[in-house]
C-alpha positions in Angstrom: 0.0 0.0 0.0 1.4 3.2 -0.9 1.8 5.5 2.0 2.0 9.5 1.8 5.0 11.3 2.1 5.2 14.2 4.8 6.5 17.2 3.7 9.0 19.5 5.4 7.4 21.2 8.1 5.9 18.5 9.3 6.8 18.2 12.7 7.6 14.2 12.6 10.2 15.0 10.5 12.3 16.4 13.6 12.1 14.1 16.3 14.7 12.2 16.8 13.4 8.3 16.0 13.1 5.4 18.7 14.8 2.5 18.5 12.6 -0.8 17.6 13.1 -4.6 18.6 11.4 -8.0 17.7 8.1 -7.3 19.2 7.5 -4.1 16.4 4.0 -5.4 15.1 3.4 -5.6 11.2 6.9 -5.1 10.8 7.1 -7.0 7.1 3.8 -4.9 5.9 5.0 -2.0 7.1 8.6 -2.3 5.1 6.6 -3.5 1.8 4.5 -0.5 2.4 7.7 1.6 2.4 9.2 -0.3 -0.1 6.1 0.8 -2.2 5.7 4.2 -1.2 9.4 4.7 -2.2 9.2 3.0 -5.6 5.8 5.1 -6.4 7.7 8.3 -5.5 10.9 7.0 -7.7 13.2 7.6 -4.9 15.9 5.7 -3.9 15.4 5.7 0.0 12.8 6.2 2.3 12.7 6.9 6.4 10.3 6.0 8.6 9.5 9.6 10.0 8.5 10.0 6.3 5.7 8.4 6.3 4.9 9.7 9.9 6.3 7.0 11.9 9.0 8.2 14.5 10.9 4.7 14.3 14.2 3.7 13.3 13.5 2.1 10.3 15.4 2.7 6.4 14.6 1.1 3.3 17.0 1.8 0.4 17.6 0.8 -3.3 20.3 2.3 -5.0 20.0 0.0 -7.8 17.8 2.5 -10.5 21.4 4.7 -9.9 24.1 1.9 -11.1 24.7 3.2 -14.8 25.9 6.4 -13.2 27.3 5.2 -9.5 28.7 1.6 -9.8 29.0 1.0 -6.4 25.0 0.9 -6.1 24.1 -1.6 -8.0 21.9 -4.6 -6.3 22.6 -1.9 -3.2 19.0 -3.0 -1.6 18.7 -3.2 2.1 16.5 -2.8 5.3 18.3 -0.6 8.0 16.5 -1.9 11.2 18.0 1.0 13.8 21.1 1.9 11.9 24.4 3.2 13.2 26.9 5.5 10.8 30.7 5.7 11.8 32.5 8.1 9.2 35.5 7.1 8.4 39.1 8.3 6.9 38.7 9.8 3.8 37.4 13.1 1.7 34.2 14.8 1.5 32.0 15.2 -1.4 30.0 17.5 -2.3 27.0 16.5 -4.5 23.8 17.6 -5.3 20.7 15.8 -3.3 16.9 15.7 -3.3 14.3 14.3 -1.0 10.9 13.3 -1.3 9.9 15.2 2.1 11.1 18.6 -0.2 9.3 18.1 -3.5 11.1 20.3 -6.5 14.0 21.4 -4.3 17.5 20.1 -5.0 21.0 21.5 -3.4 24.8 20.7 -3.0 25.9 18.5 0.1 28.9 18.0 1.3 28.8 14.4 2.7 32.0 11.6 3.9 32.5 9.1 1.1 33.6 6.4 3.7 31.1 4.6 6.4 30.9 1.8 8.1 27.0 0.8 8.7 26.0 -1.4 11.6 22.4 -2.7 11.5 19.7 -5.4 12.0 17.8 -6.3 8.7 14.0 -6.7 9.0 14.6 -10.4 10.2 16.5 -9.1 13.2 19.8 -10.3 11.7 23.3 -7.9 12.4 25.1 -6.8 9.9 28.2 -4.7 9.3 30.0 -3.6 6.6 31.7 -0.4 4.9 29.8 1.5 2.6 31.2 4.2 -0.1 30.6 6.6 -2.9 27.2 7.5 -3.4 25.1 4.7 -2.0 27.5 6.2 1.1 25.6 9.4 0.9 22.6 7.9 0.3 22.4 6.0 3.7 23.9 9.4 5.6 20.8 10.9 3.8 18.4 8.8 4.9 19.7 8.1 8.6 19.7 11.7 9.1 16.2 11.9 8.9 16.2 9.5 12.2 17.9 12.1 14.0 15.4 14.3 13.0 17.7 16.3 10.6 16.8 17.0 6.6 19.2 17.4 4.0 18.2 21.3 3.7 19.8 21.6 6.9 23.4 21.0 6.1 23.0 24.0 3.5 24.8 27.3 4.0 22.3 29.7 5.2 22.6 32.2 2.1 21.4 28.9 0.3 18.5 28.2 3.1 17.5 32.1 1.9 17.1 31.6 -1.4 14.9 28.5 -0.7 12.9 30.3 1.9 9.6 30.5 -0.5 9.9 27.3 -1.5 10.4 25.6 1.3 7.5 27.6 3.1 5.1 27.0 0.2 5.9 23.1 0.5 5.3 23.4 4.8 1.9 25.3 3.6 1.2 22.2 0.8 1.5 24.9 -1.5 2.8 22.3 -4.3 1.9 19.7 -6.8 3.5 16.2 -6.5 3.3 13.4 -8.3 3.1 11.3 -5.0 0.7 11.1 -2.1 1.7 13.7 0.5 0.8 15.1 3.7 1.3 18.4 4.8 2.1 20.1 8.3 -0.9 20.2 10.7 -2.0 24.1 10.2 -1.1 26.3 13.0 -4.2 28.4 14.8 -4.2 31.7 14.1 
């Protein structure tokens, strides 16, 4: 079942995310659902707080990118409470999208080395080292478990210049191609 997106300004979208064991209920339905919501929305990753959930749960695949970024090809996993370690090497800066912020795309500077520590969605560990852009893709999406969003890693003359847009997509000013949900509206 597809699922809608929230939107930045949402305030889901900045709480930090709880931690989840065995006992989460629907856990498979819920990662098919996110699974489909993601494909719907032709991203590449998708965050629990996205679709309104304030759990620490990922779903990525990197694979649509592989022509462009080798090292994401067959890169398709569950991150059941992730943990990012940056390691050794040089920063990249790159350009990045999100399906919380519809239309908006800007440049982030991101480590090209991780190591990932996580539990799939049948509770099994994993670890393993992670680079280049499916790399920035996991940073991407695990910030959103800390409550952060790509826009914020911006320089603030950039955050200016996006100030319309990004208050006309916390208004549901937009059109998407995807089910969304909007902030709640404030009382005047």
């Amino acid at each position: 079942m597809k699922l809608p997106v929230y939107l930045y300004g949402h305030p889901v979208l900045r709480e930090v995310s709880e931690e989840i064991d065995n006992t989460y209920p629907d856990l498979k339905e819920l990662v098919a659902n996110m699974f489909e919501t993601m494909y719907a929305s032709e991203g590449v990753g998708l965050a629990a707080p996205q679709i309104g959930r304030n759990d620490r749960i990922v779903v990525i695949d990197a694979s649509p990118l592989a022509d462009t970024f080798p090292e994401c090809d067959g890169w398709k996993r569950v991150l059941i409470n992730p943990e990012v370690e940056i390691l050794d090497g040089d920063s990249v800066t790159r350009s990045e999208g999100c399906l919380s912020l519809p239309g908006l795309s800007e440049n982030v500077k991101r480590v090209e080395h991780i190591r990932l520590r996580y539990l799939d969605e049948n509770f099994d560990q994993h670890e393993e080292e992670v680079s280049g852009f499916a790399a920035r893709i996991v940073q991407h999406e695990c910030d959103h478990l800390e409550g952060i969003v790509y826009m914020d890693h911006v320089s603030p003359i950039r955050k200016q210049l996006n100030r319309t847009k990004l208050h006309n997509i916390a208004e549901g000013k937009i059109r998407c191609e995807y089910p969304t949900k909007s902030a709640p509206r404030r009382k005047k």
